[in-house]
N, C-alpha and C positions, 0 to 999 in steps of 0.2 A: 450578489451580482449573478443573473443568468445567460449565458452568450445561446445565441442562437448559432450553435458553432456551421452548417452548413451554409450560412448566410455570412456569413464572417468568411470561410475561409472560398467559399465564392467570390467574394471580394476580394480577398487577397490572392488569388489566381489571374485577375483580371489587372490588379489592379500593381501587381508587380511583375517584371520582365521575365518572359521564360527563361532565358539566358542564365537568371540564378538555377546553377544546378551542382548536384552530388558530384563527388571527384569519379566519379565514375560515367560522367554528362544525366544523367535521370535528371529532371525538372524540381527543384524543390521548392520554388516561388508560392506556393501554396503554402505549407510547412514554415517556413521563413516568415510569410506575413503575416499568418496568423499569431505565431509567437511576438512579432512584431506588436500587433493590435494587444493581446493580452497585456505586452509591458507595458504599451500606453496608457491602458487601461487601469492597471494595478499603480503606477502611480499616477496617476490626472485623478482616481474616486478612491485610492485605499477603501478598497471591500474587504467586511471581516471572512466573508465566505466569497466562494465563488465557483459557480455548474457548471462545466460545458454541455452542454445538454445535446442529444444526437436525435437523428434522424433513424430510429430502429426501422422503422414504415412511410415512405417518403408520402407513399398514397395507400391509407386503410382501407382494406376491404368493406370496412362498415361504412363510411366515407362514401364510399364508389358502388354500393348496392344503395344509397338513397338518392344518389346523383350522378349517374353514370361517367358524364362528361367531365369528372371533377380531375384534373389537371391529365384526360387524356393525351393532350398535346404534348407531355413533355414524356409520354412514354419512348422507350429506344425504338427505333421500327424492326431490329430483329429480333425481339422478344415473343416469342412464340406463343401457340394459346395455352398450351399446359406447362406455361414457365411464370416465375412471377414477375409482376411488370417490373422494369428496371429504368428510373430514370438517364436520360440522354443527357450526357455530362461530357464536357471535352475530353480525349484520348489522352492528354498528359497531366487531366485530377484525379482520375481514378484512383490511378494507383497510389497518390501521396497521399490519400485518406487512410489506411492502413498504419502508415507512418505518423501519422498527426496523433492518430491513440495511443502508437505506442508512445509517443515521446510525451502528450498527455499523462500517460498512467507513471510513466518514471519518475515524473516530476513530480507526481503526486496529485495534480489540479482534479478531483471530483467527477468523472464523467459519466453521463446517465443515459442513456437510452432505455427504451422499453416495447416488446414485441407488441404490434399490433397500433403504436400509435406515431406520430409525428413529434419532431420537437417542440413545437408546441404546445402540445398537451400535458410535456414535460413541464415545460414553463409554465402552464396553466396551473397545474396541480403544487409545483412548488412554493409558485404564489400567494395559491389558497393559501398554505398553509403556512408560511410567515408567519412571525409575530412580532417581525419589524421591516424597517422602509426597505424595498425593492428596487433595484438597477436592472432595467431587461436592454441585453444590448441584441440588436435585432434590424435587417435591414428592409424587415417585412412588415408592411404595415397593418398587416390582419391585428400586430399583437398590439394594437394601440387599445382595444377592445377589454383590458387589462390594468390600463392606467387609472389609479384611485389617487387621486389626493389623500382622502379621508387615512387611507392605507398607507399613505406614503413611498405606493409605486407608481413608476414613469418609465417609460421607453426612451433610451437613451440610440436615438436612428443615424445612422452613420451620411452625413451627407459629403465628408470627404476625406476615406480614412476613419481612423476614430478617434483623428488630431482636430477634425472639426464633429461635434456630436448635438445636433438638434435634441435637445432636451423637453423631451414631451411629456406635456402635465393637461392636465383637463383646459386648463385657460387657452392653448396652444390648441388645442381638440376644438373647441367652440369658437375658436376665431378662426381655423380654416376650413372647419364641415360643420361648424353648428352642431352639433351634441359633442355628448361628453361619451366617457372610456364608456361607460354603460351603456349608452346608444350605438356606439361605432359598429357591435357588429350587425343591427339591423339595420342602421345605412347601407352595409358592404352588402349583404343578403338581396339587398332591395336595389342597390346600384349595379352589380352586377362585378363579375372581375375576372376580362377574358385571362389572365396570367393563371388564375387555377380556376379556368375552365366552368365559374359561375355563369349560367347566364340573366341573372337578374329579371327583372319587370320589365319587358319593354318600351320604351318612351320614359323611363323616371332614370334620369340619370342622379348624381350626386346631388344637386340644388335643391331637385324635386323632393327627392328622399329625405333630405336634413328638413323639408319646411313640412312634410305629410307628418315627420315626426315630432316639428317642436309643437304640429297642430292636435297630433293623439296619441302624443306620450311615445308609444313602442307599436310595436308589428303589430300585436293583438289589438290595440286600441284602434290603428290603421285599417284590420280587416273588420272590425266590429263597425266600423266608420263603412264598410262598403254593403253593409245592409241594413243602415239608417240614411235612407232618403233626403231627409233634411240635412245629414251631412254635407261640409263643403270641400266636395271635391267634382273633379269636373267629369264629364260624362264617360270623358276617352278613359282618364285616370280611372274613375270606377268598373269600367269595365276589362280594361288590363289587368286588374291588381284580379278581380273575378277570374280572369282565363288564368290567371297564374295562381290560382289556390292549391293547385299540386305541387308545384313549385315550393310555395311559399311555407308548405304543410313539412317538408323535412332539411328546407335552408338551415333552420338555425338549428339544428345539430350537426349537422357537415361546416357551417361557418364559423361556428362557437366554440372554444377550444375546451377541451376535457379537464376536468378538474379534479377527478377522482382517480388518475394514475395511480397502477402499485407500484411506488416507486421501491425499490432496493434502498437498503440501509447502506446510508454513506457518507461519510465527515465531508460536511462541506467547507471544511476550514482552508482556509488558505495557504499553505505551504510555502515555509520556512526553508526549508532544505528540499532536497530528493526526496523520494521516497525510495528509489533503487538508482543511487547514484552508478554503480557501475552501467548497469544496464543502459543509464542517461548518456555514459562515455559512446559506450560503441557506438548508438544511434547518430552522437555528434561525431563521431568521426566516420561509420556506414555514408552518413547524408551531408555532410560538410554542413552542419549547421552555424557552425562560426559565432560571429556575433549577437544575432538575432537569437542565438541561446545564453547565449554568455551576459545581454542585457538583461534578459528575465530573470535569470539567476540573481543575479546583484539585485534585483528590483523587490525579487520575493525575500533574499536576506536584511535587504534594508528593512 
């Protein structure tokens, strides 16, 4: 199981009252629900492993030298030009992220980040290299582009909590975009996605995209489709898909997630116990974690 842990504990910021806070008043509803989602998690799928996988690079430089625009929007606006850009995240998450690793590493749960890329590429690269079925919990739909049957991985998408979990398999993929995991990210490429700052072909939205591709296969087949005349596409579509060849020339490496990460060696076993029980104390009593630790516990001993 790979947690898309910024999108998980986003969720759980939102999605639990600030009012849960440290005996000291600091916010911990972040901290608290993500440990929440984990127990859910660990007993609703008994995973033999399990990543939390980070966000070392929210937005990569290599990313944002082939696409400028790619999630300019969610920069802080006082980020300066010789500072690195910093995502705009509410004033009382910032700081519990800090907190969520260490209580992470105490416990032992696997956590991985790697400079230069995104969590996803985390995910990407763990993937690849499996040699059994996959759980990606994730509330981002870019990673659906990942789901193999064949492989026995699915995107398990939070639609409330992760008490309710859309479970995404290729059959799911072709019944609400027409292709499959292996298509998805040239639809997203070709649909566009103002949330990180794609801006697609214009006039092809989602429908367009699923029917140009069950008509030629993938991207390539599509632009190869825009310099055979007897092709059938229409005149407008032909000549969009034409002005956006710049566009289209480094989409799928900014939309397609990395798979060759150096990831660091690290047990992704599940933990039984702590790994530094002390350590685990003072954080639950630093942050009044209370329950929401004390069910993980029992959850990961069971």
């Amino acid at each position: 199981m790979l947690l898309d842990t910024a999108s998980l504990y986003f969720r759980a910021y939102f999605g639990v009252p600030e009012s849960v806070r440290a005996p000291d008043g600091t916010p911990v509803n972040a901290v608290r629900g993500l440990l929440e989602f984990i127990d859910r998690l660990v007993r609703d799928h008994h995973p033999d492993d399990l990543v939390a996988c980070m966000d070392a690079d929210w937005r990569p430089q290599w990313r944002v030298d082939l696409i400028p625009s790619y999630k300019a929007h969610r920069v802080a606006v006082e980020t300066g030009p010789e500072q690195p850009d910093e995502e705009e995240v509410p004033d009382t998450l910032s700081p519990q992220v800090p907190v969520i690793e260490e209580v992470l590493d105490a416990l032992g749960i696997a956590r991985v980040g790697v400079a230069g890329y995104e969590a996803d590429d985390v995910i990407g690269t763990f993937t690849a290299r499996a040699t059994g079925p996959v759980d990606i919990v994730t509330g981002d739909r870019d990673l659906y582009q990942l789901v193999d049957d064949a492989r026995g991985v699915r995107v398990l998408y939070p639609v409330k909590g992760v008490g309710t979990l859309q479970l995404t398999d290729e059959a799911l993929l072709r019944e609400k975009y027409g292709v499959g995991g292996s298509g998805y990210a040239d639809l997203a490429l070709l649909r566009g996605d103002p949330s990180d700052g794609l801006p697609g072909v214009p006039g092809i939205g989602e429908k367009t995209a699923a029917k140009l591709l069950a008509e030629f296969g993938d991207l390539a087949g599509i632009m190869a489709a825009v310099d055979r005349p007897t092709a059938k596409l229409t005149p407008t579509q032909r000549r969009r898909l034409h002005e956006s060849r710049p566009y289209l020339a480094v989409a799928p490496q900014v939309v397609r997630v990395a798979e060759d990460v150096p990831l660091p060696e690290v047990d992704p076993a599940l933990p039984h116990s702590p790994r530094d029980p002390a350590a685990l104390d003072r954080l639950a009593e630093r942050w009044g974690l209370g329950g929401s630790l004390h069910r993980l516990l029992a959850t990961l001993t069971a």
